[in-house]
VEXZA-476687 format. One line per field, with one value per residue: x, y, z of N, C-alpha, C, CB in turn; chain; residue number from 1. Coordinates in nm, 2 decimals, padded with zeros to 4 digits. Each point is the difference from the previous one (the first is absolute). Glycine has a CB too. Layout:
nx X:...
ny Y:...
nz Z:...
cax X:...
cay Y:...
caz Z:...
cx X:...
cy Y:...
cz Z:...
cbx X:...
cby Y:...
cbz Z:...
chain A:...
n NUM:...
***
This chain:
nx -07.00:00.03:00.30:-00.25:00.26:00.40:00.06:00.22:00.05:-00.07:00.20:-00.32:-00.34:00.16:00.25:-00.35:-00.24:00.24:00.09:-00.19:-00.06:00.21:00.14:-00.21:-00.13:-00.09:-00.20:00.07:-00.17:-00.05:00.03:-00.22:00.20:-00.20:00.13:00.26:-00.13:00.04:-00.19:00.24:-00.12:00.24:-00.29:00.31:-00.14:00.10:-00.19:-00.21:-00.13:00.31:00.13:-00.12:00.27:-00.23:00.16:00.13:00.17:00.17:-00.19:00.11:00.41:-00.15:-00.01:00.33:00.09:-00.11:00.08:00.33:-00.05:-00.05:00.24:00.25:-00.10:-00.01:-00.43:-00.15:-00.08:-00.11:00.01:-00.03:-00.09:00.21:-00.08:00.32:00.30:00.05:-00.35:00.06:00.30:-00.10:-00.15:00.14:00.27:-00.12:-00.09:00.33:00.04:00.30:00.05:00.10:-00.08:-00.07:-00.25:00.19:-00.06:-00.09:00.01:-00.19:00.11:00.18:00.08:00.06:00.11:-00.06:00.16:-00.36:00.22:-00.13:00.23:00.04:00.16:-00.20:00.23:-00.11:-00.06:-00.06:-00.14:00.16:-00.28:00.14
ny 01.07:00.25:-00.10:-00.05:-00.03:00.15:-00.21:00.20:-00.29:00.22:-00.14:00.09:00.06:00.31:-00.01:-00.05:00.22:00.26:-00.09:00.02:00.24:00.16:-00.02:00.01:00.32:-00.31:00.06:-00.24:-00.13:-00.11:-00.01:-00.30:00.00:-00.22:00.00:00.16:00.09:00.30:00.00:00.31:00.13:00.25:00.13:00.15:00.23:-00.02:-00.14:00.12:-00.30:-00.10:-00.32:00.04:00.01:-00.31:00.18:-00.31:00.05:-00.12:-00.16:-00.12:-00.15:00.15:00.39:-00.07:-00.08:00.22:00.25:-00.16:-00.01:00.27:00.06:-00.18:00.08:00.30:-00.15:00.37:-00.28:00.27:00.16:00.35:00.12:00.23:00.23:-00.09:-00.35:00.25:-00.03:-00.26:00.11:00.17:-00.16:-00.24:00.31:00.12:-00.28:-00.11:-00.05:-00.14:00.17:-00.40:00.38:00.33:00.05:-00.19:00.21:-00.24:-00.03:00.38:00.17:00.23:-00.39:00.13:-00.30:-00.06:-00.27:-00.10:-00.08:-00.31:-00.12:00.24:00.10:00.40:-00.06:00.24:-00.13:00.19:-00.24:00.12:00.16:-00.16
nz 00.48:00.18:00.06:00.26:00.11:-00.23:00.30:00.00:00.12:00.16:00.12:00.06:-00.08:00.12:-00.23:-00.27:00.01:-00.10:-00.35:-00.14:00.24:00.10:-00.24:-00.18:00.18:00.05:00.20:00.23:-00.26:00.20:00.28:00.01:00.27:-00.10:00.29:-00.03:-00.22:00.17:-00.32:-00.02:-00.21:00.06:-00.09:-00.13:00.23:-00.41:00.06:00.41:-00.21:-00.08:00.05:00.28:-00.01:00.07:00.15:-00.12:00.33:-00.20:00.36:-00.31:00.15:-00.21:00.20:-00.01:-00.23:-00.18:00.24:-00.06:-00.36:-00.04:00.21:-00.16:-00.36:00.09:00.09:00.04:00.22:-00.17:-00.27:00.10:-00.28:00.13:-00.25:00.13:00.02:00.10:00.08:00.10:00.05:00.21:00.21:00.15:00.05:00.18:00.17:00.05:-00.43:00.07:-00.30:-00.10:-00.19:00.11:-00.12:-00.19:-00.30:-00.01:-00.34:00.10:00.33:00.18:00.20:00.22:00.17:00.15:00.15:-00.02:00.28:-00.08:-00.13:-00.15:-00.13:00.03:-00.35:00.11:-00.33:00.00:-00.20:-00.10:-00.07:-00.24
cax 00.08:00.06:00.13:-00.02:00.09:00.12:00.07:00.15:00.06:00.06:00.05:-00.02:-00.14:00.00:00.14:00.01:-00.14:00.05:00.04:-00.09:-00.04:00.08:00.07:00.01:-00.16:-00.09:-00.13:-00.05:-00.13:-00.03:00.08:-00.11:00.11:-00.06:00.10:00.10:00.05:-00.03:-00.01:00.02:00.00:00.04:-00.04:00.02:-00.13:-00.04:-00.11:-00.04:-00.04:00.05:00.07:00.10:00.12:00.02:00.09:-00.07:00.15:00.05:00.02:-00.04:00.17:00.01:-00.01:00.14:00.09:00.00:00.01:00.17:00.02:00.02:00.06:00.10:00.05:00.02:-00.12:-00.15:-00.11:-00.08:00.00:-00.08:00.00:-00.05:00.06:00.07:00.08:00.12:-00.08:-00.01:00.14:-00.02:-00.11:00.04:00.10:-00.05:-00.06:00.11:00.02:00.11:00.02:00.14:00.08:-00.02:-00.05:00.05:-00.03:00.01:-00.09:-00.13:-00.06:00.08:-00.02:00.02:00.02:00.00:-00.01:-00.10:00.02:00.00:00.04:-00.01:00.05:-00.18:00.03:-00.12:00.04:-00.06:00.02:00.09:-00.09:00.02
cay -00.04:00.12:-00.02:00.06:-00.01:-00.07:-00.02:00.01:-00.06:00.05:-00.05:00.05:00.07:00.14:00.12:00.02:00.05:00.20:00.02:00.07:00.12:00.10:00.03:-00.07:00.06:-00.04:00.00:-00.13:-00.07:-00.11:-00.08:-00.12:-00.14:-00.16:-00.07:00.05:00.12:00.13:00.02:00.10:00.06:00.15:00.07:00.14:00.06:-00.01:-00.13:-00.02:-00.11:-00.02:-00.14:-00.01:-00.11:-00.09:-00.03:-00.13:-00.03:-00.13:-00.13:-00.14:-00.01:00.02:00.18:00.03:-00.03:00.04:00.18:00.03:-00.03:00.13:00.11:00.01:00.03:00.18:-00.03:00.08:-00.09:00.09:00.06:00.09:00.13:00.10:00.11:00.09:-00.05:00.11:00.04:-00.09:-00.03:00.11:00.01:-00.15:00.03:00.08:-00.07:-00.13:-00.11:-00.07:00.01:-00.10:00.06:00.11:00.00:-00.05:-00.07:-00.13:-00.02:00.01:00.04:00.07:-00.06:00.02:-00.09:00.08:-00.12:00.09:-00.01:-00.13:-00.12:00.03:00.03:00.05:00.11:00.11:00.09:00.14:00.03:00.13:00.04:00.04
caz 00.12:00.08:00.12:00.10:00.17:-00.03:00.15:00.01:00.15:00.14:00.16:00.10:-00.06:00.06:-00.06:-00.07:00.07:00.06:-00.13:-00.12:00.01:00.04:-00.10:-00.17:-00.02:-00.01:00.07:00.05:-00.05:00.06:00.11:00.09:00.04:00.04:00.12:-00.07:-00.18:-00.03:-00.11:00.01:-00.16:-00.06:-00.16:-00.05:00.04:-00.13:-00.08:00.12:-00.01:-00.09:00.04:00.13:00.05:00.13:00.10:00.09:00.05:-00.08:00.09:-00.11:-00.05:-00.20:-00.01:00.04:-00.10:-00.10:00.01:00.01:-00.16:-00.07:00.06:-00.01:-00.10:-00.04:-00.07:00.12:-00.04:-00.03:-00.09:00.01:-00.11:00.03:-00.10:00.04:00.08:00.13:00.10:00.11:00.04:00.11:00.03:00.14:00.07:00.12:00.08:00.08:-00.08:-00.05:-00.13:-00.03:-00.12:-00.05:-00.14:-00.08:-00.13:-00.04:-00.18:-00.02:00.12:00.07:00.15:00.10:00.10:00.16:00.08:00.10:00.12:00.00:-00.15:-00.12:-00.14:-00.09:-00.14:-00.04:-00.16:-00.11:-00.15:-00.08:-00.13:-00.09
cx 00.09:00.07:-00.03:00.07:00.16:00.07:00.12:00.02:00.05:00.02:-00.06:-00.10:00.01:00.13:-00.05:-00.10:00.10:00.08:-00.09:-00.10:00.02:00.10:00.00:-00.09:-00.07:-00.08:-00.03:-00.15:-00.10:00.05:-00.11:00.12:-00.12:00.10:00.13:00.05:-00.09:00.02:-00.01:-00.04:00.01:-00.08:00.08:-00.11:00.02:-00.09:-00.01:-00.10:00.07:00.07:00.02:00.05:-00.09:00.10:00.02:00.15:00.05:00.03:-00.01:00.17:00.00:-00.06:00.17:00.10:00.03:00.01:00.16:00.06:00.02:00.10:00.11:00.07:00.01:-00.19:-00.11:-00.10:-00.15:00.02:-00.09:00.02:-00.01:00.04:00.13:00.09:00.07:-00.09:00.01:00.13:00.00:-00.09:00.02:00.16:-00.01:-00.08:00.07:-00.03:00.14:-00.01:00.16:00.04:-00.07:-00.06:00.09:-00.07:00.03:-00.06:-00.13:-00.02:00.12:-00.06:00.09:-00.02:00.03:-00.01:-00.14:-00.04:-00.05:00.04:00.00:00.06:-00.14:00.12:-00.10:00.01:-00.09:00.01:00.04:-00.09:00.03:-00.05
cy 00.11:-00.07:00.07:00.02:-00.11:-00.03:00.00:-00.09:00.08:-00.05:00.03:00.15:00.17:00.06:-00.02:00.09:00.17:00.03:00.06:00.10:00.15:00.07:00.00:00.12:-00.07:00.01:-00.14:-00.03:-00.09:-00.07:-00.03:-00.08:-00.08:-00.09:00.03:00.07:00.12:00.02:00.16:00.05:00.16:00.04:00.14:00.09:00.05:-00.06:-00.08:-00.13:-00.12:-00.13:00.07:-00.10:-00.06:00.01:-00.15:-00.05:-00.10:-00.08:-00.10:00.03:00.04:00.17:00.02:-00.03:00.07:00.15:00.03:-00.05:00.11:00.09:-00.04:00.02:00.16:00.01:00.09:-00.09:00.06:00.14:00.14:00.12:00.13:00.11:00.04:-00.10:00.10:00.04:-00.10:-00.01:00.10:-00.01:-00.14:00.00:00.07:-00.05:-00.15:-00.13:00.00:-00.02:-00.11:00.08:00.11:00.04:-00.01:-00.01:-00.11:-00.04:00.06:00.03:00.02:-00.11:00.03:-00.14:-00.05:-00.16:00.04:-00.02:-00.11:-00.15:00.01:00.08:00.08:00.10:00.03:00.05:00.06:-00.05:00.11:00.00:00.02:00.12
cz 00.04:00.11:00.12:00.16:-00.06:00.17:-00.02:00.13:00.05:00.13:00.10:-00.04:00.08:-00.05:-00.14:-00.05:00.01:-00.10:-00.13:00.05:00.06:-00.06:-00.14:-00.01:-00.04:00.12:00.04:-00.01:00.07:00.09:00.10:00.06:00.05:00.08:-00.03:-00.14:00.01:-00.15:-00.01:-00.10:00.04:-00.13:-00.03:00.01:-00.16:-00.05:00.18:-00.02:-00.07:00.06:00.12:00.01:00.12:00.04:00.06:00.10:-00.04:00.14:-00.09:-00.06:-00.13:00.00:00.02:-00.09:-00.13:00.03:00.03:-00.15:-00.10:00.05:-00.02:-00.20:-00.06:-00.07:00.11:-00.01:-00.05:-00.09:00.00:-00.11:00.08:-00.12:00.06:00.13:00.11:00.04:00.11:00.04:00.14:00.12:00.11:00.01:00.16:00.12:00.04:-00.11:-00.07:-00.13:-00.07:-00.14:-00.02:-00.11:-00.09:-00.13:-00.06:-00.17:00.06:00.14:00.10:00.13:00.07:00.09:00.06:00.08:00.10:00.17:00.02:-00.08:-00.11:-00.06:-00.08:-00.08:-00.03:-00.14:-00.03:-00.10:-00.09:-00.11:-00.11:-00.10
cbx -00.01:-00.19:00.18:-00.18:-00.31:00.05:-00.15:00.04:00.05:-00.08:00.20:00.22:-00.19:-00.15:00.26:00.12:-00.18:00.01:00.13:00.01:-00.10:-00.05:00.06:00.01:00.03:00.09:-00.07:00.17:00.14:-00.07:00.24:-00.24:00.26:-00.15:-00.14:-00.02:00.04:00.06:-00.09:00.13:-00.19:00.24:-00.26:00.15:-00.04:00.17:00.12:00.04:-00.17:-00.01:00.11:-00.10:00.27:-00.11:-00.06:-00.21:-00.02:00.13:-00.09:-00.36:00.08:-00.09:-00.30:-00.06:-00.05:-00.12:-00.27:00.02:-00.13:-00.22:-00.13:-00.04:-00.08:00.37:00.08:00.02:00.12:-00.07:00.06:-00.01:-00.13:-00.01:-00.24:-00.20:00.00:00.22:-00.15:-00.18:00.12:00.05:-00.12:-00.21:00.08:00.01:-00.20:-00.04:-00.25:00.03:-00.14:-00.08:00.08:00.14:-00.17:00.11:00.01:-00.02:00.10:-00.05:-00.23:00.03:-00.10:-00.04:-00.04:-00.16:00.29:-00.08:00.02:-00.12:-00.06:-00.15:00.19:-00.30:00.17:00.00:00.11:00.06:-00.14:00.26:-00.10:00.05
cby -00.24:00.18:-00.01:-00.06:-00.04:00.14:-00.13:00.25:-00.18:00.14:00.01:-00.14:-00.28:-00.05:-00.02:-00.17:-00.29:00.00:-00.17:-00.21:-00.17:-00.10:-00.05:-00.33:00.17:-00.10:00.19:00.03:00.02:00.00:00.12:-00.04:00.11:00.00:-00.20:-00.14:-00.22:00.08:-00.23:-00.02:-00.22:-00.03:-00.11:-00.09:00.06:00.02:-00.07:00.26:00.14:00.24:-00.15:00.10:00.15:-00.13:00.23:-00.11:00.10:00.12:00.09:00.01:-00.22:-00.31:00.07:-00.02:-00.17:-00.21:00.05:-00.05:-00.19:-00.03:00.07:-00.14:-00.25:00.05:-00.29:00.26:-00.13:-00.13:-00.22:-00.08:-00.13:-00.09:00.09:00.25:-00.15:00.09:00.11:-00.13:-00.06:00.12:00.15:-00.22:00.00:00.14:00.14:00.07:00.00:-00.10:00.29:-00.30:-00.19:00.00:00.11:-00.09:00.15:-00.04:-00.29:-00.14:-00.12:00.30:-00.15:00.25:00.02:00.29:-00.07:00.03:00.22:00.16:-00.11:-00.06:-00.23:00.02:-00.07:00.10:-00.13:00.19:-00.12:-00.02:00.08:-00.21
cbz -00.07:-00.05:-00.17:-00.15:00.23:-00.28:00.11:-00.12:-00.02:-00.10:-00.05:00.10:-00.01:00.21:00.16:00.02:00.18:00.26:00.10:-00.13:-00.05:00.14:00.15:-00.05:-00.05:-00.18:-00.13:00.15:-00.16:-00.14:-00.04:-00.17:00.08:-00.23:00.03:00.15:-00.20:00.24:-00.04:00.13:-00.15:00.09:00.02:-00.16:00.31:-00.01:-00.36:00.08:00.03:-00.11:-00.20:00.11:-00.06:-00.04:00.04:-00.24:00.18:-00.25:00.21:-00.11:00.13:-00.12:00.14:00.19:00.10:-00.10:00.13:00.31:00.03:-00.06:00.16:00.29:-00.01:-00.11:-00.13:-00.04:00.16:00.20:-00.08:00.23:-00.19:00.25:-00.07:-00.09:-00.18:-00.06:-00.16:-00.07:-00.27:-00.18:-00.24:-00.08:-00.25:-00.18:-00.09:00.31:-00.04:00.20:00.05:00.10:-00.11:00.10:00.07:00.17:-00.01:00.29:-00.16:-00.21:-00.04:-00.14:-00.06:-00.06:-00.04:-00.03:00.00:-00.23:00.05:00.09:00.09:00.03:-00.01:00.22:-00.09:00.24:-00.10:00.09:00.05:00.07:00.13:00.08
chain A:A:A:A:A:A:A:A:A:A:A:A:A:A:A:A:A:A:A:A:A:A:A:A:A:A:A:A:A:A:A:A:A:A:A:A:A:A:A:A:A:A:A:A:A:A:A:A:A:A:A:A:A:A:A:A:A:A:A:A:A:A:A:A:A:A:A:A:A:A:A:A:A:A:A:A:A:A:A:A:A:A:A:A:A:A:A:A:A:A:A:A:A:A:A:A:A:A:A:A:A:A:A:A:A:A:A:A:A:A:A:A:A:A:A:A:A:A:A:A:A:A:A:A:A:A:A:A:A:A
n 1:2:3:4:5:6:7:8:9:10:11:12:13:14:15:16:17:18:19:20:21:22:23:24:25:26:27:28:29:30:31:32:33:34:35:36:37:38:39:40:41:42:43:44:45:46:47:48:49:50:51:52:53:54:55:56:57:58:59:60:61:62:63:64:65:66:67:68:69:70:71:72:73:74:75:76:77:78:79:80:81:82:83:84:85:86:87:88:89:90:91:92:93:94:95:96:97:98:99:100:101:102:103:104:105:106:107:108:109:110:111:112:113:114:115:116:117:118:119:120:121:122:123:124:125:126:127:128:129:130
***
């Protein structure tokens, strides 16, 4: 069994679309609409066949509730790896990303995070190599 499509809530699919891929760098996977739902997705051009984010919008009270829930608690609804946090730091800085925490040594890994202009809370980490 394999994890093929995780979803974040967003207020608002096209700002979230010119985010994750203007600012993060991913690559737009997938986008259909059927009368009113649009089925978005992002992939890492790292692993271009690899999981993809859904962009889904939270018009559903209990999506909304739980995405202003995580955000106010400081909780990321998404989770990203990378080698080299202060690279990325630098890098979606330089492309207008909102940082709430600065790469940070933390137990067993270096994080960073950011807001991603639609409702959320994304922590970028590094593992630390022992």
């Amino acid at each position: 069994m394999k994890i093929k499509v995780t979803s974040v809530y967003v207020d608002d699919q096209e700002k979230a679309l010119r985010f994750y891929t203007e600012v993060l760098g991913f690559t737009k996977k997938t986008d259909f609409s059927q009368g009113p739902y649009r089925w978005l997705t992002v992939a890492s051009p790292e692993e271009p066949e690899g999981t993809e984010l859904q962009l889904a919008l939270n018009n559903n009270p209990a999506a909304k509730a739980y995405q202003q829930a995580l955000f106010q608690q400081s909780q990321p609804a998404a989770m990203f790896f990378s080698d080299d946090v202060q690279a990325e730091y630098e890098r979606m800085k330089g492309r207008g990303a909102e940082f709430t925490m600065p790469p940070t040594d933390v137990t067993a890994s270096k994080i960073a995070m950011l807001k991603d202009t639609c409702g959320n809370l994304i922590q970028v980490t590094q593992l630390k190599r022992w």
